[in-house]
C-alpha positions in Angstrom: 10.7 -0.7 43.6 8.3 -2.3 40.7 5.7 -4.3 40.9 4.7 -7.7 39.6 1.9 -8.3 36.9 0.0 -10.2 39.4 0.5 -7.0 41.9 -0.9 -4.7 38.9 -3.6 -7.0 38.4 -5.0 -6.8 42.5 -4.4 -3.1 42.0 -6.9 -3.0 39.0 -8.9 -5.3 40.0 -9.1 -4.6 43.6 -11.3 -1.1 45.1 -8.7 1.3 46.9 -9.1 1.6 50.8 -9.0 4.8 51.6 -9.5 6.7 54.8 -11.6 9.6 55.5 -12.7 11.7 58.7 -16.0 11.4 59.2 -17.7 15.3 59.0 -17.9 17.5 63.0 -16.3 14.4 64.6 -12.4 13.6 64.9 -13.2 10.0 63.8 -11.4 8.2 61.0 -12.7 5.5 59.2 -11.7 3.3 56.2 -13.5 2.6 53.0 -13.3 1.2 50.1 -13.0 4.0 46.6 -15.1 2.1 43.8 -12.9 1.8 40.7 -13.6 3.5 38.1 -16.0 2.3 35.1 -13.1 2.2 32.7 -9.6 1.8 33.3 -7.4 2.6 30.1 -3.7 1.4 30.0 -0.9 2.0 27.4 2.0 0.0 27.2 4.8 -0.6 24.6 5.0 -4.5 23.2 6.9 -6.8 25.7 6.2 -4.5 28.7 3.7 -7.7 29.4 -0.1 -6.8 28.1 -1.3 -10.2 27.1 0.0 -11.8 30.5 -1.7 -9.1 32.2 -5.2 -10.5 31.1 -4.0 -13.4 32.4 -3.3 -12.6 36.2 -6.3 -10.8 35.9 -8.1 -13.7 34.2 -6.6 -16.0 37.4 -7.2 -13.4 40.1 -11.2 -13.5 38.8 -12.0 -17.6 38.5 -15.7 -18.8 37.3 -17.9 -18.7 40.7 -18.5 -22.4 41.7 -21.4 -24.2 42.3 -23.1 -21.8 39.8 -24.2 -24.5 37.0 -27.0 -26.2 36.7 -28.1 -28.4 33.6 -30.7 -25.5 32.2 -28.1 -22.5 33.0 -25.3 -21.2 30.5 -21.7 -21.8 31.1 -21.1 -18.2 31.3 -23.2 -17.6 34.0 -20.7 -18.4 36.0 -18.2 -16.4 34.8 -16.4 -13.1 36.6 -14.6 -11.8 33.5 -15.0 -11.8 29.6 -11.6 -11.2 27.9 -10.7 -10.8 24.6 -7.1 -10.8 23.6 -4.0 -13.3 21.5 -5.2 -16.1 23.3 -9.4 -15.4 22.0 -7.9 -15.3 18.5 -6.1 -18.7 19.2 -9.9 -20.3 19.3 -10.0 -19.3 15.5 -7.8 -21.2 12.9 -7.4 -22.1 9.1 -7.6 -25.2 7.9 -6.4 -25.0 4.4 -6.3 -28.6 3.6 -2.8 -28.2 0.9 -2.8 -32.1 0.4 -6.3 -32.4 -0.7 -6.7 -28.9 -2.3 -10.3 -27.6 -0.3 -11.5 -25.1 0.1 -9.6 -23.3 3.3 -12.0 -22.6 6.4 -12.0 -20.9 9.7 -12.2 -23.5 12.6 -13.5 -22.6 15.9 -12.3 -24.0 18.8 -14.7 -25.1 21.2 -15.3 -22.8 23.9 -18.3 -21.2 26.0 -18.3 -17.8 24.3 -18.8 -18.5 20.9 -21.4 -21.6 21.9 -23.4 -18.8 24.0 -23.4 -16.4 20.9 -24.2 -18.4 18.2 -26.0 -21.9 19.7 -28.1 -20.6 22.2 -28.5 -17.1 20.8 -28.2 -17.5 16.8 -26.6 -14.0 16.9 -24.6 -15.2 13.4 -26.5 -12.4 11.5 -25.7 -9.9 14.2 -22.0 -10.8 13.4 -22.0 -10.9 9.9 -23.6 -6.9 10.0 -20.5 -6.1 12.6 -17.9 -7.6 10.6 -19.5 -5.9 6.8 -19.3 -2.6 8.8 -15.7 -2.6 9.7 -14.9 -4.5 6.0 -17.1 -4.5 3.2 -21.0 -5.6 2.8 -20.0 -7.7 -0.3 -17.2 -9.9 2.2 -19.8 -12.5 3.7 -19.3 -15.3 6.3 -21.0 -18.3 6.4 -21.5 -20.4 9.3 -21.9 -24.1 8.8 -24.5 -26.4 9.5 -24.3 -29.6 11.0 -22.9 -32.2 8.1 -21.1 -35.3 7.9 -18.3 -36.5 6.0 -16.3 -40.0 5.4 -12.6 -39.2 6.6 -9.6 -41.4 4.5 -10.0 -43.9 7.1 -13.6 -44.7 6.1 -14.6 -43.4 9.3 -17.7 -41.3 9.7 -17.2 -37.9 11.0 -19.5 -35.6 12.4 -19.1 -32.3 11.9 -21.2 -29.4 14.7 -23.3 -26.4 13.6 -21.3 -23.0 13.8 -17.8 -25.0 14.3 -16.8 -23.3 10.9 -17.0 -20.4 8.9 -16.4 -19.7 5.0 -15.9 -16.5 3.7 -16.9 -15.3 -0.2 -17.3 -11.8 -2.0 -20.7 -11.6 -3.1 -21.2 -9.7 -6.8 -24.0 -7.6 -7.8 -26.0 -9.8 -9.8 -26.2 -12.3 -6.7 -23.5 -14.2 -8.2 -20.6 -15.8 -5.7 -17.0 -16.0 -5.6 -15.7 -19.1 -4.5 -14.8 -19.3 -1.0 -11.3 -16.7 -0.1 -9.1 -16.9 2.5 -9.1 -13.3 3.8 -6.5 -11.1 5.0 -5.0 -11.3 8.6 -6.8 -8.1 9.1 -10.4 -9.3 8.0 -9.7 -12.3 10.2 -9.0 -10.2 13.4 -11.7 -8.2 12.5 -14.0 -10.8 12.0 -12.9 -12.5 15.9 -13.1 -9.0 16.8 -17.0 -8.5 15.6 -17.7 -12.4 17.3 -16.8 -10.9 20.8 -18.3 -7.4 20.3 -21.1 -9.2 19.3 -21.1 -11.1 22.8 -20.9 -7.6 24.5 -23.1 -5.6 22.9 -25.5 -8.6 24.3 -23.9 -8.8 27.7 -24.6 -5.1 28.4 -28.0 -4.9 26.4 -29.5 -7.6 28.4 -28.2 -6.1 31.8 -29.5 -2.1 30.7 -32.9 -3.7 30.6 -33.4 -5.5 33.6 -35.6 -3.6 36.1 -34.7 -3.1 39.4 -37.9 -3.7 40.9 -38.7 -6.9 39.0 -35.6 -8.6 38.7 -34.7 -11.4 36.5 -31.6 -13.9 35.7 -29.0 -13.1 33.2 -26.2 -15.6 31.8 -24.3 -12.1 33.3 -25.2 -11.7 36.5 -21.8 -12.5 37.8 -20.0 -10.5 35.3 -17.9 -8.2 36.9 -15.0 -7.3 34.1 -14.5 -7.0 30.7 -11.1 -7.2 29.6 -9.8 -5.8 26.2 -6.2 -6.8 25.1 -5.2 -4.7 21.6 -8.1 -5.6 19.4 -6.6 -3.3 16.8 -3.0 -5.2 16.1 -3.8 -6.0 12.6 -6.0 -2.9 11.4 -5.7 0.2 9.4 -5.9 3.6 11.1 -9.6 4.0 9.4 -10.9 0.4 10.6 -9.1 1.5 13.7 -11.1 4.9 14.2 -14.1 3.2 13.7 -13.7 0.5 16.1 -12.8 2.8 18.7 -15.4 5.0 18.6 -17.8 2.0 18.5 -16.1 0.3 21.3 -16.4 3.9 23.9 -20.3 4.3 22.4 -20.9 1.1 23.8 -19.5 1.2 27.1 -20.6 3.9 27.8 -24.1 3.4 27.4 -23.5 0.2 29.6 -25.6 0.9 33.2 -25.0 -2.0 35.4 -21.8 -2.9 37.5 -19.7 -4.5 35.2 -15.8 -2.5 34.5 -13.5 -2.8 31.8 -9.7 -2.6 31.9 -8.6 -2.0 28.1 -5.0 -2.2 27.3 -3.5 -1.1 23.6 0.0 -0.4 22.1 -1.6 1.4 19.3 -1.0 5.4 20.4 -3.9 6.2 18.0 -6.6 3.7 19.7 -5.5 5.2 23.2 -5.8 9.0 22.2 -9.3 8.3 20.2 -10.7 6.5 23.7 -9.5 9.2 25.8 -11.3 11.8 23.7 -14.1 9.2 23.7 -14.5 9.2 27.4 -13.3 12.0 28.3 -16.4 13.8 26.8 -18.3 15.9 29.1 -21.8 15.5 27.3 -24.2 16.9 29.3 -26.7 14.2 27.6 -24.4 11.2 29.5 -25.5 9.9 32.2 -21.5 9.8 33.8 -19.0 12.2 34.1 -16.6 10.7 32.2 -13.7 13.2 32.7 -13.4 12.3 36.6 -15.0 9.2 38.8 -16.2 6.9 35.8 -12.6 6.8 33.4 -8.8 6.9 34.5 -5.7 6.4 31.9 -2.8 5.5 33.0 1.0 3.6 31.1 2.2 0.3 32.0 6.0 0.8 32.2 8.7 -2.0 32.6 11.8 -1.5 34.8 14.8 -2.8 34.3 14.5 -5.6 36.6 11.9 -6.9 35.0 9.1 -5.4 37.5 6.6 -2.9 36.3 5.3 0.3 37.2 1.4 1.4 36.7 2.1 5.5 35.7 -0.9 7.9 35.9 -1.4 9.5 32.8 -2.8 13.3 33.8 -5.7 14.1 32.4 -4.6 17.7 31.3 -1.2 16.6 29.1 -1.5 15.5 25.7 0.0 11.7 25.6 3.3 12.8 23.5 4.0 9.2 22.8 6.7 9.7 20.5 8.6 11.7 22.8 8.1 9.4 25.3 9.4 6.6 23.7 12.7 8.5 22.6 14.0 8.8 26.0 13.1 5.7 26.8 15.2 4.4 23.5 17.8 6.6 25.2 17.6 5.7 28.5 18.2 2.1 27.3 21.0 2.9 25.7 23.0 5.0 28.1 22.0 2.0 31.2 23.8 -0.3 28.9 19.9 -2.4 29.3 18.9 -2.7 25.6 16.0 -5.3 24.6 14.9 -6.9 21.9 11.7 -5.1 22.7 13.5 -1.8 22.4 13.1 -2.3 18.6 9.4 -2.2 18.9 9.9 1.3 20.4 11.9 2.6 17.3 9.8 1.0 15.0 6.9 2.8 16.3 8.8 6.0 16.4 9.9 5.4 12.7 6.6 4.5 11.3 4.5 7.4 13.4 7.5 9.8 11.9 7.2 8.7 8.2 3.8 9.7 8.5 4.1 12.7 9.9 6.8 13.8 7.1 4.9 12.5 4.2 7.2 9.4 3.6 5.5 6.1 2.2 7.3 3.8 4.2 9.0 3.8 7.1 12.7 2.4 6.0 12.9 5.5 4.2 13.8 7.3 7.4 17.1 4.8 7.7 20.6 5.8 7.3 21.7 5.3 3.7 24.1 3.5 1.4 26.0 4.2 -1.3 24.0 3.8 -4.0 20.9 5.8 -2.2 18.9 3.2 -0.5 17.7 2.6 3.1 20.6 0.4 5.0 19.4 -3.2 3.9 21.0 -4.9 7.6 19.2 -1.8 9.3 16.3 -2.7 7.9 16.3 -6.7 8.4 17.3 -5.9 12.0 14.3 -3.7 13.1 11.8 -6.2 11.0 13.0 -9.3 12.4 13.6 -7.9 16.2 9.8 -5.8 15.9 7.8 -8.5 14.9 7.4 -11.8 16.9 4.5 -14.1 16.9 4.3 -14.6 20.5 5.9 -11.2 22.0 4.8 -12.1 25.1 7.3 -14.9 25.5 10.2 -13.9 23.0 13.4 -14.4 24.4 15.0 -10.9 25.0 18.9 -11.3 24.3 20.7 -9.4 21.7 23.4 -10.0 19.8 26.4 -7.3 21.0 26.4 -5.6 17.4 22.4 -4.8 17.6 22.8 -2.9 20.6 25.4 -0.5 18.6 23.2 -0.4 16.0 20.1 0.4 17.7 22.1 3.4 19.7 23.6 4.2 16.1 19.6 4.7 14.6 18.4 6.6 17.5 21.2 8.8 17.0 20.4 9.3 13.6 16.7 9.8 13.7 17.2 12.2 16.3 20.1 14.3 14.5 18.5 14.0 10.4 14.6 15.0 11.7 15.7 17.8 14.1 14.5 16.2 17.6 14.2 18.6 20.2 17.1 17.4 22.5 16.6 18.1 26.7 20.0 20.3 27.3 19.3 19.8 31.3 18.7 16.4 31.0 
């Protein structure tokens, strides 16, 4: 029997009692096992990732009675998380009707006040977001202005409430303001947040013990990371996985992190990332401080939390073929299913030197990948919010997803289990 998300939020949340026999006596006692520093999770898209941050979000509320007029409003918080719902605080206004200039809007919310109002970290952002783009893509923060609205009304308009991006040229000369790619905008919420934590764990490394002193984290006791890598290349990818383990693990103090991904490539880069057994770490990474593990979905709609062992490669591809087929033979297909064999085409194209993916479909007459295939597996992968799609299929896409499986499996040679 599955579990609930809220269920696999306890469990991550929540240290494991365990019971031991205390040494040259027969008495047993119970304590609690410390969870471990990072918690890694894969999961397919729709399995229920983004929701997950939210039980865990719920299950860890802002301690009360915390605040006081001088204090931060994140020194009251449990949990950072950064996920769909962080990179709902940032939006465009393009402004169609009157022709502007477009510009990113922040919503207004404790994080990004912390960061930028009472920290002026904006330059520290800026250098995190040229690293992952390029050093000539620059964003501006505004200043405090004010502006007559077409009502005649005065509007005021806060410091670091917006930010303009332009490509800066070599002889100081500057483009007019761009509106960048999806990519460059997740990277640039992305860099906001890291930003945030590279502060968070800075400032608690170098308190000292003996001489204590308050921190806007001192109640901080997750960090929860939810796909950061949805809309990036496998290079800007890499990068920001490599960064992302470097920094945790230098972190000292008691704070966790749970990081979910769907991305195969993220997950395999952080387990080789903390799975290192440097001797110059401070934490054994391999065994007490790390554990990896997959967040399956039953048919029910419950949810299983799968250890991953730490001495099998994570054959993701594999995986996800006998799930396809599993599907299929239950009679239980999905509309998330097509995320599945979209992942399995696109990992395969790559593998076998193809440009793009649709070039793996069956064919038509004239030579060209199956145009309904294709529409199909577009239209059923993608989903602005996946977390809430509605999962019913039309009778005629089950056939044809049970028709490409087949075919992907028989034209590229699939191993097939004869025992299963």
């Amino acid at each position: 029997m599955g579990k609930t998300l809220e269920e696999i939020a306890r469990q991550l949340s929540t240290p494991k009692l365990v019971q031991r026999t205390v040494p040259e006596t027969t008495k047993i006692i119970e304590e609690a096992k410390p969870l471990p520093k990072v918690q890694l999770i894969y999961a397919f898209n729709g399995t229920g990732k983004t929701r997950l941050s939210r039980e865990l979000k719920k299950l860890l509320p802002p301690i009360a009675g915390n605040e006081d007029e001088h204090s931060s409003e994140l020194s009251s918080k449990r949990v950072l998380y950064y996920s769909a719902f962080t990179e709902d605080l940032f939006f465009w206004d393009n402004d169609l009707t009157l022709d502007a200039k477009p510009r990113l809007l922040i919503r207004p919310n404790s994080f990004t006040r912390w960061v930028l109002e009472e920290q002026g970290q904006d330059q520290n952002i800026v250098a995190n977001f040229q690293r992952y783009t390029s050093d000539k893509l620059t964003p501006r923060f505004n200043e405090e202005y004010k502006y007559t609205d077409e009502k005649g009304e005065e509007v005021l308009v806060k410091a670091f409430s917006e930010v303009t991006f332009s490509l800066e040229g070599g002889n100081a000369a500057q483009a007019e303001r761009l509106k960048i790619s999806k990519g460059e905008e997740s990277n640039f919420i992305w860099s906001v947040f890291y930003t945030l934590l590279e502060l968070a764990i800075f400032t608690l490394n170098d308190v000292q013990p003996d001489f204590p002193e308050e921190t806007p984290f001192d109640n901080l006791e997750f960090v929860i990371i939810d796909d950061p890598v949805s809309s990036l290349d496998d290079n800007h990818l890499i990068h920001l996985a490599v960064d992302l383990a470097q920094l945790i693990k230098s972190n000292e103090s008691k704070i966790k992190f749970i990081i979910t991904t769907h991305s195969p490539v993220f997950y395999n880069i952080l387990c080789n990332e903390f799975g290192s057994d440097d001797k110059t770490e401070r934490y054994n990474w391999k065994s007490k401080w790390f554990s990896k593990s997959r967040l399956e979905k039953n048919e029910d709609g419950s949810v299983d939390l799968v250890d991953q062992p730490n001495d099998s490669p994570f054959s993701y591809h594999l995986h996800l073929l006998s799930k396809l087929e599993e599907a299929i033979q239950s009679g239980q297909v999905e509309k998330y299913h097509f995320n599945l064999l979209r992942n399995i085409l696109e990992k395969t194209a790559t593998f076998l030197g193809y440009k793009r993916w649709e070039q793996l479909l069956p064919r038509t007459d004239d030579g060209l990948p199956n145009p309904n295939a294709k529409r199909i597996v577009n239209f059923s992968s993608h989903s602005k919010h996946a977390a809430d799609e509605v999962q019913t299929l039309e009778p005629e896409e089950k056939v044809l997803l049970a028709r490409l499986v087949r075919h992907i499996v028989e034209q590229h040679r699939f191993r097939k289990d004869e025992t299963a």
